[in-house]
DRENBA-505009 format. One line per 4 residues: number of its first residue (from 1); their letters; for each residue z, x, y of C-alpha. Coordinates in nm, 3 decimals, padded with zeros to 5 digits. Each point is the difference from the previous one (the first is absolute). Layout:
REM DRENBA-505009
NUM> a> Z X Y; ...
REM end
This chain:
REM DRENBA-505009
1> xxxx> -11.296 -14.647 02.844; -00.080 -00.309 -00.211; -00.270 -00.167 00.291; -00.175 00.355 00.007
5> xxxx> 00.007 00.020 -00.382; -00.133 -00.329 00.000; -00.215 -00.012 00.256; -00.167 00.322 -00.048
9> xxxx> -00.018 00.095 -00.315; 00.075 -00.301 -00.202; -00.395 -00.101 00.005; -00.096 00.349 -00.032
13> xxxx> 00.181 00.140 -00.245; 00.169 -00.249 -00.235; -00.181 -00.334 00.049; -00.300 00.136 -00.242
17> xxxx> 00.218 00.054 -00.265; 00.229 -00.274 00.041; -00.286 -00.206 -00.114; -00.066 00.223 -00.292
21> xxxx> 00.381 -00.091 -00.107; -00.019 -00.313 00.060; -00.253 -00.059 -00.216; 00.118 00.170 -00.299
25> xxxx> 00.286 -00.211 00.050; -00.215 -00.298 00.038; -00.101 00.070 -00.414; 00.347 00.134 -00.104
29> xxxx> 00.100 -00.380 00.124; 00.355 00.049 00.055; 00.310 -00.262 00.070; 00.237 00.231 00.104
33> xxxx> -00.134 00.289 00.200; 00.218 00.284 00.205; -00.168 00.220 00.266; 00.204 00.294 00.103
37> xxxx> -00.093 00.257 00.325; -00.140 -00.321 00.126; -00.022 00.116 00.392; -00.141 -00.206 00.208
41> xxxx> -00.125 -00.284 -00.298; -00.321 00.118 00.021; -00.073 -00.034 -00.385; 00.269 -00.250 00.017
45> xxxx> -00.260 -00.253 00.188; -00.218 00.086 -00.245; 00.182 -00.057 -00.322; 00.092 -00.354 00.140
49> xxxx> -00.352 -00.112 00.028; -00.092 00.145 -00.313; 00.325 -00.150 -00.204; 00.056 -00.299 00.175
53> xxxx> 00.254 -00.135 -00.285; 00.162 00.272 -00.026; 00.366 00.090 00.044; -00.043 00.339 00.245
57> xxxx> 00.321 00.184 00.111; -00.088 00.265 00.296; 00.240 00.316 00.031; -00.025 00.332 00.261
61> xxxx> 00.253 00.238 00.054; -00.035 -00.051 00.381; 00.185 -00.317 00.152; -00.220 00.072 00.281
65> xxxx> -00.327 -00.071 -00.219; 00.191 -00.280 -00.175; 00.058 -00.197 00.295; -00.390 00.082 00.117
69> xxxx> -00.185 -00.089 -00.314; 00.247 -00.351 -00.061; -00.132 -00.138 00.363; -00.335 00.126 -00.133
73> xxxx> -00.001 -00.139 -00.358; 00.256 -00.240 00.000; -00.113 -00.149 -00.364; 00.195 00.267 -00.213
77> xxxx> 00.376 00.081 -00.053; 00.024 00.287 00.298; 00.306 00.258 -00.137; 00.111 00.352 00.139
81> xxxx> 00.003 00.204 -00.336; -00.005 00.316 -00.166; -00.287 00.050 -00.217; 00.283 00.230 -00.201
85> xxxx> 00.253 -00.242 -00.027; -00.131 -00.319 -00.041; 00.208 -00.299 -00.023; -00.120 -00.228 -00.208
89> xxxx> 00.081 -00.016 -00.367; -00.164 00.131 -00.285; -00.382 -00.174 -00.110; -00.041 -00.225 00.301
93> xxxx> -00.337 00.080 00.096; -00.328 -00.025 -00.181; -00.180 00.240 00.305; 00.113 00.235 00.201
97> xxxx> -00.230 00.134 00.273; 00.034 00.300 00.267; -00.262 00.102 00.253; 00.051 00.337 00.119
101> xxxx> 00.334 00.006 -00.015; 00.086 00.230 -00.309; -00.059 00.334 00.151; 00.294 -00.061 00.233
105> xxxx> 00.268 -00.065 -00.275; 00.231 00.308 -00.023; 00.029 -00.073 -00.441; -00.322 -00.151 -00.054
109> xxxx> 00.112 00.003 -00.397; 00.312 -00.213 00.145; -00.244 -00.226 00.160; -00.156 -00.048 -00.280
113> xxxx> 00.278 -00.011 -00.273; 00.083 -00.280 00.243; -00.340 -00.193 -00.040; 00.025 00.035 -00.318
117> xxxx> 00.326 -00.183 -00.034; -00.067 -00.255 00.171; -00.362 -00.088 -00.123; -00.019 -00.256 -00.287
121> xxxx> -00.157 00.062 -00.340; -00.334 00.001 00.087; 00.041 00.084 00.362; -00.223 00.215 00.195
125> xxxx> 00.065 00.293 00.277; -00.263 00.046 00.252; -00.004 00.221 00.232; -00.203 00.246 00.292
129> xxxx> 00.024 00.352 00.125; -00.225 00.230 00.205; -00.243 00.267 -00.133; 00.090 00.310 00.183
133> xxxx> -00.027 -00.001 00.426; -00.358 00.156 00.016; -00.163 -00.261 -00.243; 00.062 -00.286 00.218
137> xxxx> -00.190 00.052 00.357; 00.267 -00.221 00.238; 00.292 00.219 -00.122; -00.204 00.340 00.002
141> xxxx> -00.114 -00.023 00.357; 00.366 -00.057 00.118; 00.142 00.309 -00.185; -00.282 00.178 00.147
145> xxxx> 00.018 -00.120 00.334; 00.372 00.049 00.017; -00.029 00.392 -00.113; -00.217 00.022 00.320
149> xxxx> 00.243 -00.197 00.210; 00.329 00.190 -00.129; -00.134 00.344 -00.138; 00.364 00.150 -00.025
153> xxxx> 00.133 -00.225 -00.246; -00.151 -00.329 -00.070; 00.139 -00.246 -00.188; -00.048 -00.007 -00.404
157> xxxx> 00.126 -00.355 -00.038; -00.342 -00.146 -00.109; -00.123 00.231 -00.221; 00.341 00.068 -00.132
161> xxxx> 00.152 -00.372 -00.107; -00.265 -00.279 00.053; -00.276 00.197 -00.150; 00.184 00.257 -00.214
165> xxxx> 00.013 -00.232 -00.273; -00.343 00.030 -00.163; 00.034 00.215 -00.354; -00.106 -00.245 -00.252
169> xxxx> 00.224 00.224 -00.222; 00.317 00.004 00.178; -00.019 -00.416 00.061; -00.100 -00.012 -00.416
173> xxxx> 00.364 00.217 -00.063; 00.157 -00.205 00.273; -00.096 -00.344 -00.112; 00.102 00.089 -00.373
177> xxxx> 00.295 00.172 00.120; 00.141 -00.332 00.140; -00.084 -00.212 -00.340; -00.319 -00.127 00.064
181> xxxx> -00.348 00.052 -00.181; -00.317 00.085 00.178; -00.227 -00.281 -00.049; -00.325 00.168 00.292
185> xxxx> 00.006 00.224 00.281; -00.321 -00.083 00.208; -00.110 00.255 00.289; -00.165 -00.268 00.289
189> xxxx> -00.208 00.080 00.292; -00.006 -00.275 00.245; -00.142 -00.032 00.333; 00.254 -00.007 00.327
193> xxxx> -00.130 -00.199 00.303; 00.243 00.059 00.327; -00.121 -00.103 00.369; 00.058 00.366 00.140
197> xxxx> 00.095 00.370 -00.083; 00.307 -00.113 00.248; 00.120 -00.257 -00.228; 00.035 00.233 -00.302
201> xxxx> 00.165 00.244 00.222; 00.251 -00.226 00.148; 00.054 -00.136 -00.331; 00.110 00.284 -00.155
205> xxxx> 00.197 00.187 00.300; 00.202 -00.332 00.105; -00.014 -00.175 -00.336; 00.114 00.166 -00.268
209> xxxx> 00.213 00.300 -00.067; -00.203 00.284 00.155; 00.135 -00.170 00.329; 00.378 00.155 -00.081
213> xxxx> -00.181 00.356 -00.034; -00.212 -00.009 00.288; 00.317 -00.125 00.223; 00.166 00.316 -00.151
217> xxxx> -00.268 00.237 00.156; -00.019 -00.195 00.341; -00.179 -00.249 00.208; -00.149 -00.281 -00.230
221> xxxx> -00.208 -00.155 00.269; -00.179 00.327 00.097; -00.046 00.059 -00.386; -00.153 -00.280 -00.105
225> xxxx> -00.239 -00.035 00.310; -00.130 00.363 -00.104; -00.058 -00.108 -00.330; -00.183 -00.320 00.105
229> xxxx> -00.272 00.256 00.181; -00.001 00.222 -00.298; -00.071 -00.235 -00.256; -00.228 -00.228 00.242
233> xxxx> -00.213 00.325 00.019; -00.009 00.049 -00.352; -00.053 -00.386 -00.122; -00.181 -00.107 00.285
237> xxxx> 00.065 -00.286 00.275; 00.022 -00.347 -00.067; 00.053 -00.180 -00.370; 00.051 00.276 -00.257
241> xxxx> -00.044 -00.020 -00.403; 00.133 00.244 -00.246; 00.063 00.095 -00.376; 00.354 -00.072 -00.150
245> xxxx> 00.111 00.108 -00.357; 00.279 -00.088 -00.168; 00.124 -00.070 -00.415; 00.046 -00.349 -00.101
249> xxxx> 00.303 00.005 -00.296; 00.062 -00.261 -00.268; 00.290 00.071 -00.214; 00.218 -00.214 -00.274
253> xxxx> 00.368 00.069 -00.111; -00.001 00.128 -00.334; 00.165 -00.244 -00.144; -00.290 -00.245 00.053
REM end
């Protein structure tokens, strides 16, 4: 899962906004900076060109992606951790940073109560999640393409966790909930460049979660290569370029 995650939808998908974080980490300045939901060190790589004196500790819940992003981006401190139970001690950090990875957390007010202990006075929470499924184009055309392919039951996964976090609302009350202060919550449209429709597709069915539920409903292989013609029809042949959207978060602990 990590090499098709990587692979396949790391410059698609994440690599445009991975600079955007970066850079507002580039004026935040940092000297102690924790990523958490790190994957594959995609922002990771980023951050370290962008902070090149900083301290940067790397966490994912996934030894799998651990082990992946360390031989990847070697610079940081690589550790498998729970975003909800962080070890470190209280006001370590002056930055924390998360790309996409809060819409998986079970108690995203843990998560957060948990970024807010160990930020510093000061210290600043960044973070990403997805607009909902049909405002990003990459992400649409597989839930579409996939109702073709299974029309009995297919899969909710996408639509349900990675990109059934997007009520500016609901992440306001969450991100108070767990002690911290809502400094901006920016909606960004960003271009996504990937080679082929069959990259996206084989992304998503091998590298990420949706691969459990399509397993669960049968034959992977024949899945995915019916998806591959259904969204090569509908995005064309060849190199294909589409809209993402997503929220970009700041938030402070109160007690700053």
């Amino acid at each position: 899962m990590p090499e098709y995650y990587d692979r396949c939808l790391g410059p698609a998908l994440f690599a445009p906004y991975a600079q955007c974080l970066a850079g507002i980490g580039a004026t935040r300045e940092p000297q102690a900076l924790l990523e958490v939901a790190a994957g594959t060190g995609i922002v990771t790589a980023e951050l370290v060109r962008a902070l090149p004196t900083a301290h940067i500790t790397a966490t994912d819940l996934n030894p799998a992606m651990v082990a992946w992003a360390a031989q990847r981006v070697p610079a940081p401190a690589w550790l498998p951790v729970d975003a909800q139970r962080l070890p470190f001690r209280d006001a370590t950090f002056d930055m924390m940073v998360c790309q996409f990875g809060v819409m998986f957390f079970p108690d995203k007010a843990k998560a957060f109560a948990e970024a807010a202990r160990v930020l510093r006075p000061g210290g600043v929470f960044v973070f990403t999640a997805w607009d909902a499924v049909d405002t990003s184009d990459f992400p649409a055309a597989v839930v579409a393409g996939l109702a073709e392919v299974i029309r009995d039951d297919p899969p909710d996964f996408l639509a349900r966790v990675p990109y059934g976090y997007h009520d500016p609302d609901q992440i306001r009350r969450d991100v108070v909930a767990g002690g911290l202060g809502l400094e901006s919550i920016e909606r960004l449209v960003l271009p996504g460049t990937a080679p082929s429709a069959r990259a996206i597709a084989e992304g998503f069915c091998y590298g990420t979660p949706l691969r459990f539920a399509l397993e669960q409903r049968g034959d992977i292989t024949e899945f995915t290569e019916e998806l591959v013609e259904r969204m090569t029809a509908n995005l064309g042949a060849g190199p294909v370029e589409c809209d993402l959207a997503a929220y970009v978060v700041t938030a402070r602990p109160f007690r700053c």
